[in-house]
Backbone as a printed PyTorch tensor [residue, N CA C, xyz], in Angstrom:
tensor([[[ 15.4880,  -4.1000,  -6.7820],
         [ 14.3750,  -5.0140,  -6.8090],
         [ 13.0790,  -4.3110,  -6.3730]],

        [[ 13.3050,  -3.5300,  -5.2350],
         [ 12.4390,  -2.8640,  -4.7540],
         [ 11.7020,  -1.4320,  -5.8320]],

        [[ 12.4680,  -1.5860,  -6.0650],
         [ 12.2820,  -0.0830,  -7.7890],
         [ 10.7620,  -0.9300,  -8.7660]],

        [[ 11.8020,  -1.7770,  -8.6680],
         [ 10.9690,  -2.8800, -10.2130],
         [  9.4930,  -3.1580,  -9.8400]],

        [[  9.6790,  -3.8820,  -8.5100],
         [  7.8940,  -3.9390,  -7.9760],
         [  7.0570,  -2.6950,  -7.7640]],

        [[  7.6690,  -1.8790,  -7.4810],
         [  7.0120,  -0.4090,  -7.2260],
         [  6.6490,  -0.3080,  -8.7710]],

        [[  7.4460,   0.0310,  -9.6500],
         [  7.3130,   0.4650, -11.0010],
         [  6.4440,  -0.4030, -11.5820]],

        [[  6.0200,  -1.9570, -11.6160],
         [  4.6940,  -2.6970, -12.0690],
         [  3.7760,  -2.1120, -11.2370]],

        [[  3.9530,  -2.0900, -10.1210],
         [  2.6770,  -1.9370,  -9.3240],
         [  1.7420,  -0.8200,  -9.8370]],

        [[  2.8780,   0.4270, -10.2170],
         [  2.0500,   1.3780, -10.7900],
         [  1.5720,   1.5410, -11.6440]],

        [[  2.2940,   0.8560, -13.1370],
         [  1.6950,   0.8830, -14.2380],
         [  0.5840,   0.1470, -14.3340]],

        [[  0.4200,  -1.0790, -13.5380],
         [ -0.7640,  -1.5510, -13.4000],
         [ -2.3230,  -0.6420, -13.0120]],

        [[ -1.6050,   0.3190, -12.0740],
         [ -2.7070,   0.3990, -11.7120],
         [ -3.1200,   1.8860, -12.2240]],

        [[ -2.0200,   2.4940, -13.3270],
         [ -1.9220,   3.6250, -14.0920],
         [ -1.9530,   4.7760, -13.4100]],

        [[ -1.0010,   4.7960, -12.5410],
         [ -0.2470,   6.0520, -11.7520],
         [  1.2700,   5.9720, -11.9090]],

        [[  1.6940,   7.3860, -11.1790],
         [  3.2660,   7.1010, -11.4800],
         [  3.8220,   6.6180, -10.6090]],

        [[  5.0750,   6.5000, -10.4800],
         [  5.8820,   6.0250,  -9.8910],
         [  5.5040,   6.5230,  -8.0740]],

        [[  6.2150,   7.7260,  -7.8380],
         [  5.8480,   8.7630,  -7.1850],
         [  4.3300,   8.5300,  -6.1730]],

        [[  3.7960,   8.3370,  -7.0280],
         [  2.2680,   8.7470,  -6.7830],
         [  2.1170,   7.0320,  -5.6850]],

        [[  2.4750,   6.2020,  -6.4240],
         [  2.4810,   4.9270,  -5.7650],
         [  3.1010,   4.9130,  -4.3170]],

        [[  4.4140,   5.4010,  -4.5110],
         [  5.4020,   5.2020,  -3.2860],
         [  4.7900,   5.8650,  -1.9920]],

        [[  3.8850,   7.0470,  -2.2950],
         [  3.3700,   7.6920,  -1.4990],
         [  2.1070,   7.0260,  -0.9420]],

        [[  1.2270,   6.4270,  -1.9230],
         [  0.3540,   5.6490,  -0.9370],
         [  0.5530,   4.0570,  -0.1830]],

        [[  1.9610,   3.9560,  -0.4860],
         [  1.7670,   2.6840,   0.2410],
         [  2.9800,   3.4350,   1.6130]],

        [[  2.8340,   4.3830,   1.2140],
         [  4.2260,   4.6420,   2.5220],
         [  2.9150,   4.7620,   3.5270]],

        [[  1.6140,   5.3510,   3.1570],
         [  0.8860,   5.9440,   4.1400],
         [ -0.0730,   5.0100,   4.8960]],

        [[  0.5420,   3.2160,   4.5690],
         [  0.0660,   1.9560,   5.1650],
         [  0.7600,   1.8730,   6.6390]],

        [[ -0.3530,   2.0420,   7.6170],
         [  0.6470,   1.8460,   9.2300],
         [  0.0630,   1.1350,   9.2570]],

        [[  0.8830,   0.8380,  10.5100],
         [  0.1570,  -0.5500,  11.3300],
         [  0.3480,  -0.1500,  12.7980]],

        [[ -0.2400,  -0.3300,  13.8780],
         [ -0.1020,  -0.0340,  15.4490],
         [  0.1710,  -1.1470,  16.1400]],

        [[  0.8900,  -1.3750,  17.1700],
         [  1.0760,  -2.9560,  17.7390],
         [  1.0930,  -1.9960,  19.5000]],

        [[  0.4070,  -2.8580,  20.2040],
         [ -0.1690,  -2.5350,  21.0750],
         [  1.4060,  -3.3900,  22.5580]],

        [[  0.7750,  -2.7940,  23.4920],
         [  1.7280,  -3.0510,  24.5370],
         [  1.8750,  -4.3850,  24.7980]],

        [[  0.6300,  -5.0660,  24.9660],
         [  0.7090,  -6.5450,  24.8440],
         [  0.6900,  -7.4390,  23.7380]],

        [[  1.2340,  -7.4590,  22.7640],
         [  1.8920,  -7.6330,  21.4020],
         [  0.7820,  -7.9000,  20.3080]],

        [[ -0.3110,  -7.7270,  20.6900],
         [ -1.0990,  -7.5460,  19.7200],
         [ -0.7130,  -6.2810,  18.4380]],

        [[ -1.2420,  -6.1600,  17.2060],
         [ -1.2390,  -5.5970,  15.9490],
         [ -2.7820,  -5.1140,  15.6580]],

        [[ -2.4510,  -3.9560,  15.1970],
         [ -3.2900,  -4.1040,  14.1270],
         [ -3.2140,  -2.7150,  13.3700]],

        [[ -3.9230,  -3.3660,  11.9240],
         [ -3.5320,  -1.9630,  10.8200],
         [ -4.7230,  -0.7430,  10.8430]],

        [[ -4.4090,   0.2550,  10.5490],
         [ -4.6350,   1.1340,  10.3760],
         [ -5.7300,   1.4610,   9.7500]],

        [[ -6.7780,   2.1320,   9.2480],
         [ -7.9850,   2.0660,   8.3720],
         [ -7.3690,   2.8410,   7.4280]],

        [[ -7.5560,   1.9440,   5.8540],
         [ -6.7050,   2.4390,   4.6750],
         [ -7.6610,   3.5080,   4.1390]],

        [[ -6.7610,   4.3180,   3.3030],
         [ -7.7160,   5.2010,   2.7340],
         [ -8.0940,   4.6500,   1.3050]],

        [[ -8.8920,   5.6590,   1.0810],
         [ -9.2920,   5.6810,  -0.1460],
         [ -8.4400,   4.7700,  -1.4330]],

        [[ -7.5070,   5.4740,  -1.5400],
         [ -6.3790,   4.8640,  -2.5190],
         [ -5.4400,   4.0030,  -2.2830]],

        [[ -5.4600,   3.7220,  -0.9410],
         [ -4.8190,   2.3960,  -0.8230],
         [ -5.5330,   0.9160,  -0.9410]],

        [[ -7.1110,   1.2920,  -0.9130],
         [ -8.3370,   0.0550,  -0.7000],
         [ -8.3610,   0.4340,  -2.9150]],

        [[ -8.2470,   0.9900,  -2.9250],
         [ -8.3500,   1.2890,  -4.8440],
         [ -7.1940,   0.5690,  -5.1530]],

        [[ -5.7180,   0.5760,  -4.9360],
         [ -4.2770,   0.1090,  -5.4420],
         [ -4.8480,  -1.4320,  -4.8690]],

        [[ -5.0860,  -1.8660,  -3.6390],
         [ -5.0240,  -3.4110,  -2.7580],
         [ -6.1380,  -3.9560,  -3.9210]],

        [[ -7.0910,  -3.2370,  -4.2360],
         [ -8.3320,  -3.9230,  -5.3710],
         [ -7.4510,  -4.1920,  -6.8710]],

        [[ -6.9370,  -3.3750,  -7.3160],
         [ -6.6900,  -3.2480,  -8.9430],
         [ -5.4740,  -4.3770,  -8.4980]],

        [[ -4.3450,  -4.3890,  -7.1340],
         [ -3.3160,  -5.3210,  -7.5950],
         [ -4.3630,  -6.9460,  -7.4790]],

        [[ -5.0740,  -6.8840,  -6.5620],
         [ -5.9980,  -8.2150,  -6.1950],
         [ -4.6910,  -9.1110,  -4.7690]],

        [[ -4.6570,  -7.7280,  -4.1300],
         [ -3.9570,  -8.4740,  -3.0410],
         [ -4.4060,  -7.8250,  -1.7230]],

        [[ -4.8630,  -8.3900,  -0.5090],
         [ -4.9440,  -7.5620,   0.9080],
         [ -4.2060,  -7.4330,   1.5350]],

        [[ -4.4870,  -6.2970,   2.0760],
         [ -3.5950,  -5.1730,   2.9960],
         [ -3.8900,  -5.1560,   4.5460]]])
């Protein structure tokens, strides 16, 4: 299942497979001692993939 969404995600956004898996692996997030969260400042190509799918990160 997890294959299949990866594999739209990319053709959508006309990269490969590969190329995808790698920028969303490079999405952290930090959660702090007193249980607060928070994410990471995305790069470049992850604020480009979050635009073309039309979903936030």
């Amino acid at each position: 299942m997890t294959y299949a969404i990866i594999a739209i995600m990319a053709h959508r956004c006309g990269k490969t497979y590969d190329e995808t898996v790698e920028i969303l692996s490079g999405i952290k997030e930090v959660q702090y001692t007193n249980g607060l969260h928070s994410q990471v400042e995305l790069t470049r190509d992850q604020k480009e993939l979050s635009e073309k799918l039309s979903i936030e990160l």
